[in-house]
C-alpha positions in Angstrom: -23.3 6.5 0.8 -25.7 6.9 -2.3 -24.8 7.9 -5.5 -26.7 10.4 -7.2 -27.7 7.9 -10.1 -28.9 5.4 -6.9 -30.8 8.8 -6.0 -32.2 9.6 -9.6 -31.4 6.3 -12.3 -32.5 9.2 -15.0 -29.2 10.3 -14.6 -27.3 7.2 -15.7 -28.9 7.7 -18.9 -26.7 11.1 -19.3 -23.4 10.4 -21.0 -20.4 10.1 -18.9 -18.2 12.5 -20.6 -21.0 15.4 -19.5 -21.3 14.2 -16.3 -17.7 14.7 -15.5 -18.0 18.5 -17.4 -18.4 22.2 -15.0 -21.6 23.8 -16.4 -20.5 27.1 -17.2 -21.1 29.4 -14.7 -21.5 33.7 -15.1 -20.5 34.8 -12.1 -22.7 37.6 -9.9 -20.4 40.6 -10.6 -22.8 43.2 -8.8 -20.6 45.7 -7.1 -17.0 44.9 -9.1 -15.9 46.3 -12.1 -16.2 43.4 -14.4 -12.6 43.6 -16.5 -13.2 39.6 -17.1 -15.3 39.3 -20.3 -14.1 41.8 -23.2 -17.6 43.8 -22.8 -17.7 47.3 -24.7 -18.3 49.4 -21.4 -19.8 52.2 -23.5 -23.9 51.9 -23.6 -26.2 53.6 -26.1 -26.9 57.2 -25.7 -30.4 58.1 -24.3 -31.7 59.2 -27.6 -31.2 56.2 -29.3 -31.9 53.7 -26.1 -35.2 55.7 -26.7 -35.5 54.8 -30.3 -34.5 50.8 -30.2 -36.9 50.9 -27.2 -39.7 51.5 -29.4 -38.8 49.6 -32.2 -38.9 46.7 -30.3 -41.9 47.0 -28.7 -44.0 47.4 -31.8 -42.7 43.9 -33.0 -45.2 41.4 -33.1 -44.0 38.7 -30.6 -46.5 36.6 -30.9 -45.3 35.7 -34.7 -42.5 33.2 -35.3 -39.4 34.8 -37.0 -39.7 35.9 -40.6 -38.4 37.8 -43.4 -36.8 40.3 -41.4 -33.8 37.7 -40.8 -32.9 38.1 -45.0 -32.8 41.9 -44.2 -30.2 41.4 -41.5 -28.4 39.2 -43.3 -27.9 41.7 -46.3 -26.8 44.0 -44.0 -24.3 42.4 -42.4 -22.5 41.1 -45.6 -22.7 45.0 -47.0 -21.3 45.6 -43.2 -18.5 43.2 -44.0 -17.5 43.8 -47.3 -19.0 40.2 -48.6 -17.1 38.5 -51.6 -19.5 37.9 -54.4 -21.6 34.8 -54.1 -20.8 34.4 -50.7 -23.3 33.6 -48.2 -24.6 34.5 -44.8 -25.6 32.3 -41.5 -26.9 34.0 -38.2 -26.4 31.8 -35.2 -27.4 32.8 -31.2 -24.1 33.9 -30.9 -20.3 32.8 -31.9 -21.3 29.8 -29.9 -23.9 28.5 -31.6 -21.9 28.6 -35.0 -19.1 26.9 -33.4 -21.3 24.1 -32.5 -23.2 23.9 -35.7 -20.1 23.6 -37.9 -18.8 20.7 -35.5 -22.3 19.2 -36.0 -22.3 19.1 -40.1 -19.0 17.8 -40.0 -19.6 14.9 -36.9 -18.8 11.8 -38.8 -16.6 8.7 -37.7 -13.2 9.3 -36.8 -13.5 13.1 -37.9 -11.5 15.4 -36.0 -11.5 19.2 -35.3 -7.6 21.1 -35.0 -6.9 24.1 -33.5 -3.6 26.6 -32.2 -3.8 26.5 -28.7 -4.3 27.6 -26.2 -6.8 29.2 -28.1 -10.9 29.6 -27.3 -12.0 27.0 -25.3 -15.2 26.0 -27.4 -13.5 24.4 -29.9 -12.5 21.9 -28.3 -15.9 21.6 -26.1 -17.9 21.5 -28.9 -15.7 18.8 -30.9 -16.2 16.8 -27.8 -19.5 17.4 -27.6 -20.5 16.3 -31.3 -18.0 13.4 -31.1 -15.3 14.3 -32.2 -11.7 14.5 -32.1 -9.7 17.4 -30.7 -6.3 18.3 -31.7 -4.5 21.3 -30.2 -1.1 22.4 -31.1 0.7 24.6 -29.1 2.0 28.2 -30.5 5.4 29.4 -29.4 6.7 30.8 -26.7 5.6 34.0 -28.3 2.0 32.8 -29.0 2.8 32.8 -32.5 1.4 30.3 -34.8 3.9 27.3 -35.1 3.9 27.1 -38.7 5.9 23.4 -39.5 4.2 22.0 -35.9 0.4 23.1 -37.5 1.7 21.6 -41.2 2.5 18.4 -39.3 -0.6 18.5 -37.9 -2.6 18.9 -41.0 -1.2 16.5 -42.9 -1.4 13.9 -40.1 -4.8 14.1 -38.7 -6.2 15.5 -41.8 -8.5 17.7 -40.1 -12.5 18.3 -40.9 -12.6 21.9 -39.6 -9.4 23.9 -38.6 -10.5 26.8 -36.5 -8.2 29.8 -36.7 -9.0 33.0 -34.1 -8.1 35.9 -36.2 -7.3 37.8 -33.2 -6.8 34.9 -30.8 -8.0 34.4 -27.5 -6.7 34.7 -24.8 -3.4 36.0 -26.3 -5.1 38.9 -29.1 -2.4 38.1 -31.4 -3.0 38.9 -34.8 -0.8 36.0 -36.7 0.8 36.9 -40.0 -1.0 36.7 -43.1 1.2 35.0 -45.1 1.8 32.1 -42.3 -2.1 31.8 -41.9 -2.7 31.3 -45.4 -0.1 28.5 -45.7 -2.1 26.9 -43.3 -5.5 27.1 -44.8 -3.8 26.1 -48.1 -2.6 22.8 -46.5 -5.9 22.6 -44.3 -7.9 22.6 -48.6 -5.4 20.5 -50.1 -6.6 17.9 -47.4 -10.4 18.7 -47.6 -10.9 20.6 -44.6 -12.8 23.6 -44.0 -11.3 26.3 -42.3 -12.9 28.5 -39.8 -11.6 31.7 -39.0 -12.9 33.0 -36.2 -12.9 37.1 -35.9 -14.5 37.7 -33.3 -12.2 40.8 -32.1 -12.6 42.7 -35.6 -13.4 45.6 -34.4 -10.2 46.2 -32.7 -8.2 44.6 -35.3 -5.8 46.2 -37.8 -7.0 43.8 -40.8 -9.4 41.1 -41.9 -9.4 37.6 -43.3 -12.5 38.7 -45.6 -9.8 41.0 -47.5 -8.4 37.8 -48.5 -11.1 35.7 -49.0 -12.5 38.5 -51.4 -8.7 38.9 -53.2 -8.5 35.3 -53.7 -12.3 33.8 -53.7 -10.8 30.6 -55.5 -7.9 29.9 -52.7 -10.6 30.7 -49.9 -12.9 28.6 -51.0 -13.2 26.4 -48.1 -13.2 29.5 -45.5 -15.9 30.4 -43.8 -15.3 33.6 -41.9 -17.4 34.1 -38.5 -17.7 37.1 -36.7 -20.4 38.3 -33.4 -21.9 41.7 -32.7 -20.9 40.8 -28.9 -17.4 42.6 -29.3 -19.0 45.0 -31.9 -21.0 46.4 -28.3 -23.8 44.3 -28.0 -23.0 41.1 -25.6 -26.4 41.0 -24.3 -27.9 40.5 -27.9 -26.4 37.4 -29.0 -25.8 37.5 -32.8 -23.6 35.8 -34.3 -22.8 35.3 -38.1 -20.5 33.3 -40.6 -19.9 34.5 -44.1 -18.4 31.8 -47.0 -19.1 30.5 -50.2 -22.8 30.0 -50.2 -22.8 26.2 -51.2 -21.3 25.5 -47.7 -22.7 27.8 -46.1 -26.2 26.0 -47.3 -24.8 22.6 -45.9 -24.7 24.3 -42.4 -27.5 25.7 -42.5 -29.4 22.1 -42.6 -28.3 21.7 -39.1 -29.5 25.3 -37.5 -32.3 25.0 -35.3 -35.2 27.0 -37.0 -36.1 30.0 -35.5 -32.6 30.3 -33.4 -32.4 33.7 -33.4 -35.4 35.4 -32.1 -37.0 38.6 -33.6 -35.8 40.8 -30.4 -32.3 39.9 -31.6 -32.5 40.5 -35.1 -34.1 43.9 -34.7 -31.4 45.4 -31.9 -29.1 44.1 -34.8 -30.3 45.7 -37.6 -30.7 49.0 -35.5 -27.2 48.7 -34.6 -25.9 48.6 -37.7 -28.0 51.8 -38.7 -26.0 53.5 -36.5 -22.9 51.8 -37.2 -20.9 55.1 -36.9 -21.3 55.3 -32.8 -20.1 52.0 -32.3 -16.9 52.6 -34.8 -16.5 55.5 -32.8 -16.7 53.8 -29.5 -14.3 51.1 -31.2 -11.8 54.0 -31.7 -12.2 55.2 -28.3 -11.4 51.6 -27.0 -8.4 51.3 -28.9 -6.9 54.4 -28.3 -7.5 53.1 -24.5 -5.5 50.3 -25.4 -2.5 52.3 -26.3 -2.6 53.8 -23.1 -3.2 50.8 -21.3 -0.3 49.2 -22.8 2.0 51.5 -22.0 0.8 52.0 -18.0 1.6 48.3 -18.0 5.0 48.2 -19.5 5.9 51.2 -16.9 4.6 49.1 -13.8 7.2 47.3 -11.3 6.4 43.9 -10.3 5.1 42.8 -14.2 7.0 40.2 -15.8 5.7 40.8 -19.3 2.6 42.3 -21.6 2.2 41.6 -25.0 1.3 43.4 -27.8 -3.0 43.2 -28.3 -5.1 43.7 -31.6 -7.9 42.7 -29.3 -9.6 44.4 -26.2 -7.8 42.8 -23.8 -4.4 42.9 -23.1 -2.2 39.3 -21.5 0.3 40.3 -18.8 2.4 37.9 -17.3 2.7 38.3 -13.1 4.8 36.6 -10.8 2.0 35.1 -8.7 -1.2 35.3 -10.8 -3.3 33.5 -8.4 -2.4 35.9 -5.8 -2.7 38.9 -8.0 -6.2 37.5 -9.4 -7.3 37.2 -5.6 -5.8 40.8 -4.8 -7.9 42.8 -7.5 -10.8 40.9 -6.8 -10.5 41.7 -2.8 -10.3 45.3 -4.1 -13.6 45.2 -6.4 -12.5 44.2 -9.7 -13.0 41.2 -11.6 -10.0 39.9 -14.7 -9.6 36.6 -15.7 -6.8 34.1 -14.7 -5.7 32.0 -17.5 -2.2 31.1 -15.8 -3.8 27.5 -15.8 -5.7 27.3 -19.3 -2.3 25.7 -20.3 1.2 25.6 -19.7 2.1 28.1 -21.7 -0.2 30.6 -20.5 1.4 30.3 -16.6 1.5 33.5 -14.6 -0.8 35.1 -16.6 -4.1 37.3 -16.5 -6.2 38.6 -19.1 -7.3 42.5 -18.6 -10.0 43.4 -20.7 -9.6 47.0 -22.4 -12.1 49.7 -21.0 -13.2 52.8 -20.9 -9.7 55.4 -19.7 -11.5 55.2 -16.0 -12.3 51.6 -15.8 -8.7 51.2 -17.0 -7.2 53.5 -14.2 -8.9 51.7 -11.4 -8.0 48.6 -12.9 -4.6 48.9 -13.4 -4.7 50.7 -9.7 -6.1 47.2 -8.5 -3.3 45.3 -10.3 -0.2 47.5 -9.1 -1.9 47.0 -5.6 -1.8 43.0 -5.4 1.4 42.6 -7.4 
């Protein structure tokens, strides 16, 4: 039998770790509902798919991205509520800015920490720029281990410390006063901290309260948010506000023209009309409250805990079996029960609209 490197020698040349890695895959979700991803299910009215429609098509395509970027980037730190003489770094999503911090920071021996289980790029992109991953585990509760994380710190003396502010998969929300312990110990070593807010919109606070309280005991904080969650997945934007001298460093390592003219115009029109997405925000979390509740009334679930995210983690007795049951009846979630140990049993439902949640949670009490 041949080996594929026997059939192509090209390929010995790729390293071995990324060999042995699963691409990541986007499944064909034509016909299901897709509850799997934390999409906004909510598209733009007519009248305003109308107006972005022709926007975009007067841009001039055939130019290399330009100015317009600067606009964008002012808007988004009046959208967040900037501190003063902070800066701002646009990235092709969360991703990208994930990978670009673990890039400026990719020395010798440097290693990236993180709660987990937790979002699985922080680990991928440590591994990826060479270096080391440390995961602690939350509690039983999927809070944040406070003396296990300290430990941590002081230990491995982390370069970055990514913090998901909600977390995924769990949407916890951690306690303020618990986090900031944490990025006080993660400073006094060096580090940089990267809170990662994502899930904002659904969120009942923000680290950038904080960091604009307290500029002088955030100073090593950069806070990075997307406009996927926000409503627009498709458009990849993502963006990291902090203290403009590190922001700068950063910035070195961004590939020029990463975010393409297409995206920074959907992004600036977005946030002209800021108000329909807050309201489709509200919408979502009022959906939430009624989601949680259907869930806590249903037989056959073990457990759901409390969400400041759009999704909501249940724990089932057989999640394998459930996972394969809604799918059977058309609807796509995500099974997490082997992410790690702690997440065992357990799906994550994404929060939709009131009628993607009633079939949903139909699906569910149907393959329990």
């Amino acid at each position: 039998m041949t080996t594929p490197s026997a059939e192509l020698p090209a390929l010995a040349r790729i390293r071995d770790d990324v060999r042995a890695m699963q691409a990541y895959v986007v499944a064909d979700a034509t016909g299901y509902l897709k509850m799997d991803a934390m999409e906004n299910p909510f598209g733009l009215p007519p009248a305003l798919q109308a107006a972005l429609g022709q926007r975009l098509g007067q841009l001039a395509l055939n130019r290399y991205p330009g100015t317009r970027q600067n606009d964008l980037k002012a808007a988004l730190a009046a959208y967040a509520g900037a501190p003063a003489g902070s800066a701002v770094l646009l990235g092709n999503g969360s991703d990208e800015l994930i990978s670009l911090v673990a890039l400026a920071c990719a020395r010798a021996q440097a290693t990236v920490l993180a709660p987990v289980p937790g979002f699985v790029m922080y680990a991928m992109s440590a591994q990826l720029q060479g270096l080391g991953f440390v995961g602690v585990p939350l509690t039983a509760d999927f809070e944040l281990d406070e003396a296990a994380m300290l430990a941590a710190i002081a230990q491995h003396r982390p370069a970055i410390t990514f913090l998901a502010y909600p977390n995924n998969p769990t949407a916890t929300l951690w306690d303020e006063a618990v986090v900031q312990r944490i990025i006080d110990a993660a400073g006094a070593q060096g580090g940089i901290v990267v809170m990662d807010e994502a899930y904002q919109p659904f969120a009942s606070r923000s680290w950038i309260e904080r960091m604009r309280v307290q500029p002088e005991r955030n100073g090593h904080v950069l806070l990075m948010r997307t406009l996927s969650k926000f409503g627009l997945a498709g458009v990849r934007l993502g963006y990291m506000i902090g203290p403009a001298a590190l922001v700068a460093e950063v910035d070195k390592v961004r590939p020029p023209y990463n975010v393409s003219v297409l995206n920074t115009e959907a992004a600036l029109f977005a946030l002209e009309h800021a108000d329909v997405f807050a309201a489709q925000a509200d919408e979502l979390r009022a959906a939430r409250t009624e989601l949680l509740a259907a869930l806590r009334a249903m037989l056959g679930i073990e457990r759901v805990w409390d969400s400041q995210a759009n999704m909501v983690l249940v724990r089932v007795p057989d999640a394998a079996r459930a996972y394969e049951g809604m799918k059977a009846r058309k609807v796509l979630v995500k099974n997490v029960s082997t992410m790690h140990p702690l997440l065992a049993g357990c799906l994550r439902l994404t929060v939709g609209s009131s009628a993607d949640n009633a079939q949903m949670l139909a699906a569910l009490q149907a393959s329990l």
